[in-house]
C-alpha positions as MATLAB code, in Angstrom:
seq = 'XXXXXXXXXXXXXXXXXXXXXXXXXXXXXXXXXXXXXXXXXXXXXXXXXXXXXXXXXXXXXXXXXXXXXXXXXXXXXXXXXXXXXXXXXXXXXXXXXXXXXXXXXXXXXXXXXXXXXXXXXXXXXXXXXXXXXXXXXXXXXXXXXXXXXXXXXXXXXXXXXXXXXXXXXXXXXXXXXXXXXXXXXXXXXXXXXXXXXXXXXXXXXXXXXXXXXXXXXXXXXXXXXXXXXXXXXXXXXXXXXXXXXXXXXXXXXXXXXXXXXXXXXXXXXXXXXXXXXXXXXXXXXXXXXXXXXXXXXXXXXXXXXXXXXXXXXXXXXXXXXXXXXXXXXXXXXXXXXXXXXXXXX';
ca = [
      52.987   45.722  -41.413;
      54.428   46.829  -44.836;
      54.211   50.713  -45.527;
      55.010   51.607  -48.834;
      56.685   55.247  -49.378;
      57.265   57.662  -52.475;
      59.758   59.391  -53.285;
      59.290   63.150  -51.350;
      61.206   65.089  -53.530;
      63.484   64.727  -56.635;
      66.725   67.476  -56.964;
      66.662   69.323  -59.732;
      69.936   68.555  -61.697;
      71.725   70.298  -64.503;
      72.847   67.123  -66.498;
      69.967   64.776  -65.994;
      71.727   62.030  -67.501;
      74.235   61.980  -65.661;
      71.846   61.873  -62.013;
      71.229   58.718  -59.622;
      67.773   57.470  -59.535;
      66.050   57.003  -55.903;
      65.147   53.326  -54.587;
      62.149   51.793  -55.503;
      59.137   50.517  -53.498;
      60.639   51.352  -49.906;
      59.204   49.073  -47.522;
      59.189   49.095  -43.422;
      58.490   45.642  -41.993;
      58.214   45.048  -38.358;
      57.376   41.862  -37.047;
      57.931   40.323  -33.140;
      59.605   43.673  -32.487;
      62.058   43.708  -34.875;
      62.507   46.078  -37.643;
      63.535   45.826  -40.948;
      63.678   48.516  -44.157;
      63.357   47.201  -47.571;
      63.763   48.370  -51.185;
      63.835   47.663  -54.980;
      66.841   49.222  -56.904;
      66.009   52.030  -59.397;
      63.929   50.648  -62.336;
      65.900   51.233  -66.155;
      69.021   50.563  -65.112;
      69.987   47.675  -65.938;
      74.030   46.603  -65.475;
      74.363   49.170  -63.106;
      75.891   48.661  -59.660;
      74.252   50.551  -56.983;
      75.016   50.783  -53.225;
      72.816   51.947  -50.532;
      73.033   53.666  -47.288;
      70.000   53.472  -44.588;
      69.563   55.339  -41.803;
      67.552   55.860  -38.916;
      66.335   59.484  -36.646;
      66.267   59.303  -33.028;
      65.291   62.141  -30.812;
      68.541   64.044  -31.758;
      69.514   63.407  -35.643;
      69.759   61.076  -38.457;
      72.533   57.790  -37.577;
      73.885   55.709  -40.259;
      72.889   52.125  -39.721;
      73.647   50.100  -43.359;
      76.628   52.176  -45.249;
      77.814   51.484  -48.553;
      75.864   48.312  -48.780;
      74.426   46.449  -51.699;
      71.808   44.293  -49.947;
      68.274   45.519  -51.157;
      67.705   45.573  -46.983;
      68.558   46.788  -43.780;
      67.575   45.797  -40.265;
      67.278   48.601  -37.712;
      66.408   45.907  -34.736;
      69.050   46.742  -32.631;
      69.078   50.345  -33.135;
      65.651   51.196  -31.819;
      63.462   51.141  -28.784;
      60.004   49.367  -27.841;
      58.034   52.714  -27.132;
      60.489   55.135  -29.014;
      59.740   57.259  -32.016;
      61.410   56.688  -35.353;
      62.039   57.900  -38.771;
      63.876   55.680  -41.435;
      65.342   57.086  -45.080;
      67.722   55.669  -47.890;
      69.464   56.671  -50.852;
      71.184   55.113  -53.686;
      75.094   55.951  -54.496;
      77.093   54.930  -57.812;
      80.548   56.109  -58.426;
      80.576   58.588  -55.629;
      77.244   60.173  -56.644;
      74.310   59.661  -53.978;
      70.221   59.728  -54.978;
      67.706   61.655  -52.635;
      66.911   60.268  -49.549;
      63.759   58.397  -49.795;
      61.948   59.167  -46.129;
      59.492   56.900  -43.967;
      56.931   58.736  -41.748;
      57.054   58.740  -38.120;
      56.520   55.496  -36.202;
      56.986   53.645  -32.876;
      57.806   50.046  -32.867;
      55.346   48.551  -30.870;
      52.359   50.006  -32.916;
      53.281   48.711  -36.452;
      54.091   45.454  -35.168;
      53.087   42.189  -35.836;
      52.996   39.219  -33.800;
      53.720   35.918  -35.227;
      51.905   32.417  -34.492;
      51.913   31.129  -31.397;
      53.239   27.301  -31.160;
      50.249   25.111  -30.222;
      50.279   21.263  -28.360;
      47.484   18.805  -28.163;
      46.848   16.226  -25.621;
      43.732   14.176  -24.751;
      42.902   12.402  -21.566;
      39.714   11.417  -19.820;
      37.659   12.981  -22.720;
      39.218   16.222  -22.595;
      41.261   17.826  -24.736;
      44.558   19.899  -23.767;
      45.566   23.252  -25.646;
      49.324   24.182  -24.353;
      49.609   27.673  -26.052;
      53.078   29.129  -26.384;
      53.619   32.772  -26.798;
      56.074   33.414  -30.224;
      59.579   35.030  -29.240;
      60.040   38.490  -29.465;
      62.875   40.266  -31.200;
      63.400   42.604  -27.806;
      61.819   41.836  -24.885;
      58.877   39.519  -24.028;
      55.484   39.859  -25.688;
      53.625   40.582  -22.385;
      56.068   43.020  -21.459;
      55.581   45.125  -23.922;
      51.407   44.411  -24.514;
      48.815   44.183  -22.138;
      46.248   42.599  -22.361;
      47.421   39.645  -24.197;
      44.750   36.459  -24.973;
      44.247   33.596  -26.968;
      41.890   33.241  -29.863;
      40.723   29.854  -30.006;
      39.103   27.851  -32.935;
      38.569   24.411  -32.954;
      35.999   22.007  -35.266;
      35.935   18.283  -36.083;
      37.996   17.255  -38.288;
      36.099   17.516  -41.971;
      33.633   19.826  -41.019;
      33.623   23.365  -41.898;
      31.729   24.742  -38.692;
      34.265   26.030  -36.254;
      34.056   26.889  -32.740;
      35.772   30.066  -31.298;
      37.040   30.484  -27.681;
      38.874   33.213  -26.478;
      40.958   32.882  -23.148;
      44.045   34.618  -21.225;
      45.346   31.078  -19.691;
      48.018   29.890  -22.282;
      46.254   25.809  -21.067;
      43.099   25.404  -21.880;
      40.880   22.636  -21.557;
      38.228   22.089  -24.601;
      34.981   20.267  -22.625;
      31.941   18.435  -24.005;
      33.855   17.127  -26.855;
      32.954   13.547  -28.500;
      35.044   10.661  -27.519;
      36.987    8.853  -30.113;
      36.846   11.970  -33.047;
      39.222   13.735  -34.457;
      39.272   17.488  -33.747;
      41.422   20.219  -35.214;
      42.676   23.209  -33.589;
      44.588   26.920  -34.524;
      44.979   29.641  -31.992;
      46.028   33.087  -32.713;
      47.619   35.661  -29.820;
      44.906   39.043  -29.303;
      47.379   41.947  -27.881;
      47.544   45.594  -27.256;
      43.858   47.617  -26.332;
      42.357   47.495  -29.964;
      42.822   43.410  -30.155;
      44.918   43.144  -32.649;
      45.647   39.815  -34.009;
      48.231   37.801  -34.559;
      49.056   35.350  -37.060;
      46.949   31.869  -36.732;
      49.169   28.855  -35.967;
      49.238   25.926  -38.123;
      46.467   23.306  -37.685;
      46.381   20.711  -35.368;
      44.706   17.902  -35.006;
      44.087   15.315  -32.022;
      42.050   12.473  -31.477;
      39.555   12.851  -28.564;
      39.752    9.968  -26.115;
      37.512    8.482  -23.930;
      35.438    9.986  -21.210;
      36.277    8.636  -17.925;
      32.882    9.881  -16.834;
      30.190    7.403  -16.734;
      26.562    8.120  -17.861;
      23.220    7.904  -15.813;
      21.940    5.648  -17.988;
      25.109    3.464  -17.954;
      25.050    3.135  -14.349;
      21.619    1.919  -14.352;
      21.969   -0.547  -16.754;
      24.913   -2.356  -14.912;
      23.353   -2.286  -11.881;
      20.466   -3.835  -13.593;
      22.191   -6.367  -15.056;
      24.507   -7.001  -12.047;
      21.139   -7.435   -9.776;
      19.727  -10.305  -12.840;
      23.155  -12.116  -12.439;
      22.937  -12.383   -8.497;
      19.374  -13.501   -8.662;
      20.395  -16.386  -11.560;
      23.329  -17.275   -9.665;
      21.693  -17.694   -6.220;
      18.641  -19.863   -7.522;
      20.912  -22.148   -9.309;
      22.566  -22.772   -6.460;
      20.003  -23.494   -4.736;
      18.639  -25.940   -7.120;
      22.482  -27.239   -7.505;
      22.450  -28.131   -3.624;
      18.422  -29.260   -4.046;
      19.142  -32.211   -6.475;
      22.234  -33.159   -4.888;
      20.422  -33.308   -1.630;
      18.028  -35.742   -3.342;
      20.058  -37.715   -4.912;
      22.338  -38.468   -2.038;
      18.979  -39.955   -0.495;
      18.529  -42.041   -3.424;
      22.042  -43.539   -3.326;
      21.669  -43.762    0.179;
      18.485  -44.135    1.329;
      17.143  -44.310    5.272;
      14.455  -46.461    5.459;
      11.984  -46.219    8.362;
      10.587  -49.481   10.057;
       6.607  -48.783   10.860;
       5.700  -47.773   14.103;
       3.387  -51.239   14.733;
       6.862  -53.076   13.798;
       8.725  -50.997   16.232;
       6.136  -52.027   18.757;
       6.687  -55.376   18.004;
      10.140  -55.844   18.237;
      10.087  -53.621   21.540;
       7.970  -56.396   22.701;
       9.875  -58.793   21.688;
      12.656  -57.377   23.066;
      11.808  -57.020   26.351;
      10.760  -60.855   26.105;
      11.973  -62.840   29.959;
      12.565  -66.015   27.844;
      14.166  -64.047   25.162;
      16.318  -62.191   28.045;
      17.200  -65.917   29.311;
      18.337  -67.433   26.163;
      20.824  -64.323   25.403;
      22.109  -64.235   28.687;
      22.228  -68.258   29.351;
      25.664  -69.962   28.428;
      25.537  -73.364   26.388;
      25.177  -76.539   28.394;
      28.034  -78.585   28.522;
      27.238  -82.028   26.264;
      28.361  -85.711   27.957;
      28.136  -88.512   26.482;
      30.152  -92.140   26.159;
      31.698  -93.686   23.755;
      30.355  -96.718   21.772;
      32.253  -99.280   20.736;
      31.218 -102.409   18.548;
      33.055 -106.270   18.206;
      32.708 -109.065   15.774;
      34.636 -112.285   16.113;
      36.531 -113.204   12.126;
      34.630 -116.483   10.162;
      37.291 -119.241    9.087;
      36.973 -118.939    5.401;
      38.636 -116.568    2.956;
      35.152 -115.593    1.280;
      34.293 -114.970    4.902;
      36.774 -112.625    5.807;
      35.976 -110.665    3.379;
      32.693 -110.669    4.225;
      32.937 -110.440    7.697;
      35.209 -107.083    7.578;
      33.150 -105.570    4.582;
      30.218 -105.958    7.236;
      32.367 -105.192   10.104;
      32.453 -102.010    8.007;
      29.206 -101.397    7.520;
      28.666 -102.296   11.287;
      31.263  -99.904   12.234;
      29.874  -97.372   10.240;
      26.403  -97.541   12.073;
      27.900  -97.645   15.016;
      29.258  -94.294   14.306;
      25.895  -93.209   12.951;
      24.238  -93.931   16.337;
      26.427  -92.532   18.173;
      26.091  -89.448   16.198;
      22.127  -89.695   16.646;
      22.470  -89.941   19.831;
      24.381  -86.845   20.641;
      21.556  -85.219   18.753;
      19.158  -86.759   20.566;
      20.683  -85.635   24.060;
      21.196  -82.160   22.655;
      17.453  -81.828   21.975;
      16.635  -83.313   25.112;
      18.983  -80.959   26.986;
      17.680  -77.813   25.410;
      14.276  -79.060   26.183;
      15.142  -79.129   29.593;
      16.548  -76.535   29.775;
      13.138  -73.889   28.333;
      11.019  -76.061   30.878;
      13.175  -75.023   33.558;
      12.619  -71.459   32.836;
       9.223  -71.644   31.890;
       8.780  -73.093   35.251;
      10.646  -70.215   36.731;
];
């Protein structure tokens, strides 16, 4: 807070010319606690060299703080208390000569005050974003130990959008709900102290994206299970039809025929046959038979020796063919035989 003072009074001098003019435009600033006293040096008089003294009135009397200085300020921080009451007053001096004092009104530090931005973090998670709010440093002391109550003035908007939403809270984390997923939102906080809600300065703004809700809509939920429920039921019938045409065409590559039931019959019948039942159990007959032999006596010619053993060949020959006829003929008659002995039986 900047108070700006007159001049109170001006002495009355004999040799005008020869007087020191008063500061200009004396200024009290007090911000975070501290306190500082500020000035402009005498106006039309230029080339001069001035030096100023600044002091400051506690409960007992005036106490030089800034002597003999030529800074156009002087900071009174460390000489005053949070709750005390204060008066502040400077002069000029040149050469030895001094101006008036130039005199503040009464004050107490913790009621001109002013409270600079708090320092501001964004984080987003789940949908939600994060305000970390911390308080700005004090000069002396903390800031809630010397105001109570002490909140947060909250504004936040999307980013590009002039609308802007205002929360005010005493946490210094705060959680900004129902915010859109995936858009950019800005935010500036300022600190409301003391019983009148005074405000501090706004921080800078800050931006964050939003991300993702971790929540999962009604309507989200019923459309998965929805879809979830149309895979299971595709799944199992083709499946079923999978293990239906392999079925079928494992009986095509390897089919089971079945014999008719008057077949069946039959060949139980048949089975079950005594002669049938004979001939599988009977052993084959042992064959006899005798061996033929066949003579010729050898003509006296050449031409007829040739003859004679080209027909003694041939002879031969059917010798050997009726000997094989008759083993045929005594196999038949043997088997013969042999199904009119057990027809007999």
């Amino acid at each position: 807070m900047k108070t700006v003072f007159s001049c109170l009074s001006v002495a009355a001098l004999f040799y005008i010319a020869e007087s020191v003019p008063i500061p200009e435009n004396v200024t009290m600033t007090s911000l975070d606690m501290g306190l500082v006293l500020e000035w402009d040096p005498p106006q039309n008089t230029t080339n001069q060299l001035f030096n100023y003294t600044a002091e400051v009135k506690t409960w007992r009397d005036y106490e030089p703080v800034c002597v003999g200085s030529s800074s156009l300020r002087c900071d009174f921080t460390n000489n005053v208390t949070t709750f005390g009451l204060y008066h502040l007053r400077v002069r000029t001096e040149l050469h030895g000569e001094t101006s008036d004092w130039v005199e503040t009104g009464e004050f107490a530090v913790d009621k001109i005050t002013e409270i600079s931005a708090p320092r501001v973090e964004l984080s987003s998670r789940k949908g939600q974003t994060e305000v970390d709010i911390t308080d700005p440093p004090m000069r002396s002391r903390n800031l809630r130990d010397v105001f109570t109550p002490v909140s947060y003035l909250i504004r936040f908007w999307k980013e590009g959008e002039a609308k802007k939403e205002e929360l005010i809270r005493e946490q210094n984390r705060v959680m900004l709900l129902d915010l859109e997923p995936l858009v950019n939102y800005c935010v500036e906080v300022a600190v409301l102290y003391s019983y009148n809600k005074k405000t501090s300065q706004f921080s800078n703004m800050t931006c964050v994206t939003n991300s993702p809700s971790s929540e999962v809509e009604p309507w989200l939920i019923a459309v998965v299970l929805l879809v979830s429920f149309l895979v299971v039921l595709v799944t199992v019938v083709l499946i079923f039809l999978a293990v239906w045409y392999s079925y079928e065409g494992c009986k095509m590559i390897f089919p089971n025929p079945k014999l008719p039931d008057n077949l069946k019959q039959f060949l139980s019948q048949q089975s079950q046959s005594p002669i049938l039942s004979a001939m599988q159990e009977s052993t084959q007959l042992k064959e006899h038979f005798h061996e033929l032999r066949i003579f010729h006596t050898e003509p006296d010619t050449q031409q007829k020796d040739g003859s004679a053993v080209h027909t003694g060949t041939d002879e031969c020959c059917t010798g050997a063919d009726v000997t094989q006829r008759g083993e045929e003929k005594s196999e038949t008659a043997s088997t013969t035989s042999e199904e009119q002995h057990l027809l007999a039986e």
